[in-house]
C-alpha positions in Angstrom: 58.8 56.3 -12.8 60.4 55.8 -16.3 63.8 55.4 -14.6 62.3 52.4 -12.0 60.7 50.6 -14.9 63.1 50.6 -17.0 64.8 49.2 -13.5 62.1 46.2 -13.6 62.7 45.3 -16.8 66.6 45.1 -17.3 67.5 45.0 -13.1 70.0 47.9 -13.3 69.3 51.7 -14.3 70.4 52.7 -17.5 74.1 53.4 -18.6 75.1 57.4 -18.4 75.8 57.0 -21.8 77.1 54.7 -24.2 80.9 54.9 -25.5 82.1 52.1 -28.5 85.4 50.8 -28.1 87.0 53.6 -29.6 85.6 56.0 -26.8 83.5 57.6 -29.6 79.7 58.7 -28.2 76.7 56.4 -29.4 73.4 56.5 -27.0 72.2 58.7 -23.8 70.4 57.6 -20.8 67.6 59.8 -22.1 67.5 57.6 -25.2 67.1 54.3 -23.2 63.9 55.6 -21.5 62.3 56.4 -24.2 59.8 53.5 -24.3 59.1 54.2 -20.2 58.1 57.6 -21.3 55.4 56.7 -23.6 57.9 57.0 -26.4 58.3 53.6 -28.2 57.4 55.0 -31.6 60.3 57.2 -31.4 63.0 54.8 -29.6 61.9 52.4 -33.1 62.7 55.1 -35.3 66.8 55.3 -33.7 69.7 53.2 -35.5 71.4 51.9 -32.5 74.1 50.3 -34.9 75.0 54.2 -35.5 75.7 56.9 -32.9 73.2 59.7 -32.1 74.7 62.1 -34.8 74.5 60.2 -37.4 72.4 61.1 -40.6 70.0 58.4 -40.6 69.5 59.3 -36.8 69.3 63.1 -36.6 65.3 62.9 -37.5 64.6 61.5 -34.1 66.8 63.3 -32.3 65.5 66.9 -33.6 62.2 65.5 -31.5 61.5 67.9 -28.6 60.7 65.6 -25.0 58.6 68.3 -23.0 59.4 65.8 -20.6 62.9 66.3 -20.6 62.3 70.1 -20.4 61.9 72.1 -17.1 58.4 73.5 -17.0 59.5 76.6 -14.6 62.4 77.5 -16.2 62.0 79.8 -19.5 65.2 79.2 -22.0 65.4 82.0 -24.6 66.2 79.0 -26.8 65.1 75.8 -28.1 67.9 74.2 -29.0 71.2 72.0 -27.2 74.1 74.3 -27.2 77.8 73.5 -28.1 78.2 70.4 -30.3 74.5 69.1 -30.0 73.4 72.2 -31.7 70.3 71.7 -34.0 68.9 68.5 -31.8 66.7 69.5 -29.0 67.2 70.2 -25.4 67.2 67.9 -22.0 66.8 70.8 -19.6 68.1 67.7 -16.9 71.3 65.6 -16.3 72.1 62.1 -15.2 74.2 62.0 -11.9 77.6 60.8 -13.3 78.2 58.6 -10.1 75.5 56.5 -10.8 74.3 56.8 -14.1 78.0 56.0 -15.4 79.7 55.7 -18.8 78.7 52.0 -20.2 77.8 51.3 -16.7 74.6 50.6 -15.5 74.0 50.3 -11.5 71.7 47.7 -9.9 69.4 49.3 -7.0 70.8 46.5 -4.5 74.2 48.1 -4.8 73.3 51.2 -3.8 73.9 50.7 -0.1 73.2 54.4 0.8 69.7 53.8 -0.3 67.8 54.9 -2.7 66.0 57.9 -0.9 69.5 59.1 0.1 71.1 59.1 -3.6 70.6 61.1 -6.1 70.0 59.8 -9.9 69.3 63.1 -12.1 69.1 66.6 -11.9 67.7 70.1 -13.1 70.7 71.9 -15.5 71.1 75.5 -15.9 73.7 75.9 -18.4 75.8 74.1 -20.8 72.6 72.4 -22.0 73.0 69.0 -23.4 71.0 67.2 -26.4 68.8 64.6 -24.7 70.1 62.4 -27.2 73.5 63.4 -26.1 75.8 60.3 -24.4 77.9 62.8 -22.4 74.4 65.1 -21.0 75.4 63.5 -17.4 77.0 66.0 -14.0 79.0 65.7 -11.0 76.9 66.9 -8.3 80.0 67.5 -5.6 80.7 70.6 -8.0 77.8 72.4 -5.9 74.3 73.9 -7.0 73.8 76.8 -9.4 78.4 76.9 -8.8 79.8 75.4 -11.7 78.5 74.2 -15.1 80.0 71.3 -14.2 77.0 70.3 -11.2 73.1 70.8 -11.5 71.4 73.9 -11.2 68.6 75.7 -12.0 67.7 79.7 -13.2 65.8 79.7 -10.1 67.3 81.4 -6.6 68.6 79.8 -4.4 68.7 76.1 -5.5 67.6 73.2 -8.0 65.5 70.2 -8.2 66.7 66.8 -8.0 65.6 63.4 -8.8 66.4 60.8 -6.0 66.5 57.0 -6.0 63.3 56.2 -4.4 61.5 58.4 -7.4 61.3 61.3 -4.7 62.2 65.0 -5.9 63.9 67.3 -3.4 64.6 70.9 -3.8 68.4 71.0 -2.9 69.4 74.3 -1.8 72.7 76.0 -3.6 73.8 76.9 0.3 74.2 72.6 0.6 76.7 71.5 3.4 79.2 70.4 0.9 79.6 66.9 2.7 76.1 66.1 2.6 76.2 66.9 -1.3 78.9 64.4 -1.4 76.9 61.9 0.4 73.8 62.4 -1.6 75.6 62.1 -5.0 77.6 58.7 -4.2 75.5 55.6 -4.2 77.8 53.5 -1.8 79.5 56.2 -0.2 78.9 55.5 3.3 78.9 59.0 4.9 76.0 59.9 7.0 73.5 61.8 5.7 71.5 64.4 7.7 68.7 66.2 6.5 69.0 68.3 3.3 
C-alpha cells in the first residue's frame, strides 16, 4: 500500500537507492516510504543533504521498522550485518530491475503488468540496513540459492511483493524462466502460473 501511494503522489515508485555523482550511497527505497508507513516524524528527523551514515543521520537510522521485519522469521540478531552494522534491519529487498539505482519506474511502463512483476521481496541473508541505498536483489539468482536473490529461513520458498500490491509465496523449485519473467517489468516473456 505504502509503495502505491507513494506511486499517487510522485507517479513513479521510488528509486532502489540513491547514488550522488560520485557513486557514493545517500538514501534507500525504504527511506522514501517512510511517510506511507505512518512514519513522517521519522522521515523529518533524516538530513537528506547527507548520506544515510552520516553522524547527524545515524539517530534515525538506529530506529527499528517492525514493518520492514519478517514476522515468521526469528533472526538471532537485531542488527544489519556487514557495513550497516549498528543501524537496524529490513528483513526485505527491493527488486533491482524495478526499483533501480537513481531510477524510479512509472506503473504505465511496466508492460508485463503489475500482477505479473515483482517489486520486493523476503531476504534471508546478507541482511541490509533499511536505511541502506544498496538493500535491493536480483531475483533471476533463484529463491533461498544465492545471497544475491530473495529468500526466506522458511522451506521450500519466500514471500514476494508484486506490482498489483498482491503477495505470492514463490516456491525455491521456480521454473527458472518464469522467475525471469516475474522479475523484469517489460520483459515480454509469457508468464504461466507460479
Amino acid at each position: 500500500l505504502a509503495l502505491h501511494n507513494y506511486h499517487d503522489t510522485y507517479r513513479q515508485f521510488p528509486v532502489g537507492g540513491t547514488f550522488d555523482n560520485a557513486g557514493q550511497p545517500q538514501h534507500s527505497w525504504a527511506t522514501q516510504l517512510l511517510p506511507y508507513l505512518d512514519q513522517k516524524t521519522l522521515y523529518e528527523q533524516i538530513d537528506f543533504d547527507q548520506p544515510w551514515t552520516a553522524a547527524d543521520n545515524r539517530e534515525p537510522f538506529e530506529t527499528s521498522l517492525y514493518v520492514l521485519q519478517s514476522p515468521g522469521m526469528s533472526y538471532d540478531f537485531t542488527e544489519a550485518e556487514g557495513e550497516a552494522a549498528g543501524y537496524k534491519p529490513a528483513h526485505y529487498a527491493a527488486n533491482s530491475r524495478v526499483l533501480s539505482a537513481n531510477s524510479g519506474m512509472d506503473w504505465r511502463n511496466m508492460k508485463d503488468g503489475l500482477s505479473n512483476t515483482i517489486l520486493a521481496g523476503e531476504v534471508r541473508s546478507g541482511i541490509k540496513a533499511w536505511g541502506d541505498p544498496t538493500n535491493f536483489r536480483d531475483p533471476t539468482e533463484g529463491i533461498n540459492r544465492s545471497p544475491r536473490g530473495f529468500g526466506s529461513k522458511f522451506k521450500g520458498g519466500t514471500h514476494v511483493l508484486l506490482g498489483d500490491g498482491s503477495v505470492r509465496f514463490l516456491s525455491e523449485d521456480i521454473d527458472p524462466a518464469v522467475l525471469k519473467a516475474i522479475s523484469t517489468p517489460n520483459g515480454g516473456e509469457p508468464v504461466g502460473e507460479f
